[in-house]
N, C-alpha and C positions, 0 to 999 in steps of 0.2 A: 647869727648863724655861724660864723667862722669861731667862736666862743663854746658852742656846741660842736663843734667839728673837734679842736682842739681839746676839747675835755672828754669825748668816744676815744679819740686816740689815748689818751694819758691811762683813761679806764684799761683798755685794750694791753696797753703795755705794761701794765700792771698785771694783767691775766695771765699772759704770757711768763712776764716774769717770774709768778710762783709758780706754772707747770715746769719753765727750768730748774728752778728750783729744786721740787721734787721728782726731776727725772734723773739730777746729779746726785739725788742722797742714796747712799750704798745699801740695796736692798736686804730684807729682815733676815739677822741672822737664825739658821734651823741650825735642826737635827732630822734628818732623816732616817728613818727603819724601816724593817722588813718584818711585820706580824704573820707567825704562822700558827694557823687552828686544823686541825687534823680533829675529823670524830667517824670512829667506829658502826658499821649496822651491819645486819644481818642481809643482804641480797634476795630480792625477790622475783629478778629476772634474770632468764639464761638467755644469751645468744649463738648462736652456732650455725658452723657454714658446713654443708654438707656436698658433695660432689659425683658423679658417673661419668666414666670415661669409656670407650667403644673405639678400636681399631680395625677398619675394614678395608679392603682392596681400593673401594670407592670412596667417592664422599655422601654419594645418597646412601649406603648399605651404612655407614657408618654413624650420620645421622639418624637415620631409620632406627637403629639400636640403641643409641644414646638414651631417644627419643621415649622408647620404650619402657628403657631403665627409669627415664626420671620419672615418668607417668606412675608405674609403678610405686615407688619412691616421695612424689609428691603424695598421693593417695594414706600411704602408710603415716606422713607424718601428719597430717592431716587430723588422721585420726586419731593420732597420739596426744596432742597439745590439745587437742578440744577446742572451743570456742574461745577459750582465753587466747591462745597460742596464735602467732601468727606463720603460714608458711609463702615463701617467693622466691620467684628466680632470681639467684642472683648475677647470673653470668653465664654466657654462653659464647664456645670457641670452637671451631671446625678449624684441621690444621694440616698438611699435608707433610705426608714422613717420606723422608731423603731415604735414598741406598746410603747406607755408609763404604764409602771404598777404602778397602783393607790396604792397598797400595797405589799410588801414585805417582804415574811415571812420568818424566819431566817435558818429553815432548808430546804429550795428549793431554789436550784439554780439558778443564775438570766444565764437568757438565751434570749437576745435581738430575738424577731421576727420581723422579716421585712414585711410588712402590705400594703405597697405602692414605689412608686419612686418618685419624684421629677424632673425635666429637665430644667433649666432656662441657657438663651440663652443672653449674651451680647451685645451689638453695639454700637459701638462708630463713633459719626458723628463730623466732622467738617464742620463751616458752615463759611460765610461771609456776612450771613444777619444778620448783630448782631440784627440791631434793631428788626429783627422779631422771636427770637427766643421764644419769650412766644407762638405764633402763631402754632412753632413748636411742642413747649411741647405740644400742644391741641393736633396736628394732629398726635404725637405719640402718645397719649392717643387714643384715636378716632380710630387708628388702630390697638391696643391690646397690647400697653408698659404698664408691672404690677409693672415698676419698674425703679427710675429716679436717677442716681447718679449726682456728683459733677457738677458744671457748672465752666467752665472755659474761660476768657475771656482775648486776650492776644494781641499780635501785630505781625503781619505775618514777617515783619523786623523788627527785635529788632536792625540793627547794627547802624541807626542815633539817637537813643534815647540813646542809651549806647555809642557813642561816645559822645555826650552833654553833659551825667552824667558825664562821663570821666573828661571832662574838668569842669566841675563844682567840681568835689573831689580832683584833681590837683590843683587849688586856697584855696580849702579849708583846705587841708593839709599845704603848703605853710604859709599861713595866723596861722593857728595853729604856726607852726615851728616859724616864726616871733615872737611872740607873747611870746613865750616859751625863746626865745634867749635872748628878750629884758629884760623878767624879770630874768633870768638868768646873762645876761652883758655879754654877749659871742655872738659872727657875725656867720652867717649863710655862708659859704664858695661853697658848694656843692651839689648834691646829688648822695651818696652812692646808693641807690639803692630805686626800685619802683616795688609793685607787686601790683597785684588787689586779692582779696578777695572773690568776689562773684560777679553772675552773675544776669543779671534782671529778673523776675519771674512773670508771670500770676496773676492777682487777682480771688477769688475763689469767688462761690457765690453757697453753700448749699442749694441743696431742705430740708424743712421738711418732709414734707408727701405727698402722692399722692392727698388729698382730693382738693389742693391747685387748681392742675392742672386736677380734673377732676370737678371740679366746671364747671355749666354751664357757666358765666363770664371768659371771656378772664384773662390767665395768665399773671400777670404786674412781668416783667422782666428789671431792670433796671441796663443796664451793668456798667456804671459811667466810674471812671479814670483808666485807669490802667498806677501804678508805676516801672518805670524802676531805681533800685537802684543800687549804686557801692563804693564799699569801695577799697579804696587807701593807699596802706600799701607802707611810704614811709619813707628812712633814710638820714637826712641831718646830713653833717659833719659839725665842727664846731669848733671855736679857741677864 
């Protein structure tokens, strides 16, 4: 039994010894890159944030009109997008407007009064008529929108443009690593490991100002490419 006891341990320290071993040996030498694949499509969704705002004495007279407006307004877009298009609130604020005091004298208190409300009503539409969305902008104007954010235009499936980019930042990291080895004098063996970086993203297209879109001339909206990019964070070993 002590024969067997004394040969588990010898085993054991033997085990041990080669995980030291290979804990001491200086891990594989890489090359790490950055592959980048960018591809090109055509945009088949628009997003757009539409807004009504209402300043009343009160805050119920102010609500009450807001209220109105978006009703209105939801209605109109509604029926614009069709069944494809989606419309919803995006956001709603009641807000109480200050006196502004022209002067202020040093021994009276400033003491904000509240003089009115404010009510403005968010909506956010998505649509699939890219190409008609200036058309849109008219007809929310046309129905009581005081107020046009961001426009957004993007691809309802992003997953065949972001596999193509894939594959295009996969050669391009590669070709890096090559390229690196060769003037290095060292061969490319492996890869260590591969992660992505980032995902494809919408192209944005800023309103300036309402005057644009309440112009009697049709609003010229012109959605262009939208870019789907992807970065390729990848580690090739090497000898």
């Amino acid at each position: 039994m002590r024969f067997r006891w004394v040969v588990a341990a010898s085993l054991w320290g033997m085990v041990a010894g080669a995980y030291a071993v290979r804990a001491d040996e200086p891990p594989p030498r890489n090359i790490t890159v950055v592959g980048v694949g960018r591809e090109q499509g055509t945009p088949d969704v628009a997003r757009l944030n539409f807004g009504v705002e209402h300043t009343a004495p009160t805050a119920q007279a102010a609500s009450q009109a807001a209220a109105k407006s978006a009703t209105a307004l939801l209605e109109a877009l509604r029926k614009y997008v069709g069944e494809d298009g989606k419309v919803q609130t995006g956001g709603y604020n009641l807000m109480p407007v200050y006196q502004q005091e022209t002067e202020r004298l040093p021994d009276r208190p400033h003491r904000p009064e509240i003089v009115g409300y404010t009510a403005s009503n968010q909506i956010d539409v998505e649509t699939r008529k890219v190409d008609a969305v200036g058309a849109l902008i008219d007809a929310a104007v046309a129905a009581g929108a005081a107020r046009i954010g961001d426009i957004a235009f993007s691809l309802k499936d992003t997953a065949p443009a972001r596999n193509r980019a894939l594959k295009t930042a996969g050669a391009d990291a590669a070709a890096q690593a090559a390229a690196i080895a060769e003037a290095l004098q060292v061969r490319v063996v492996r890869v260590l490991e591969a992660t992505t970086e980032s995902a494809p993203g919408p192209v944005f297209y800023k309103r300036a100002t309402m005057a644009m879109a309440a112009d009697s001339i049709a609003t010229p909206i012109e959605p262009g490419d939208v870019t789907t990019e992807v970065r390729l964070r990848v580690s090739y070993g090497i000898e």
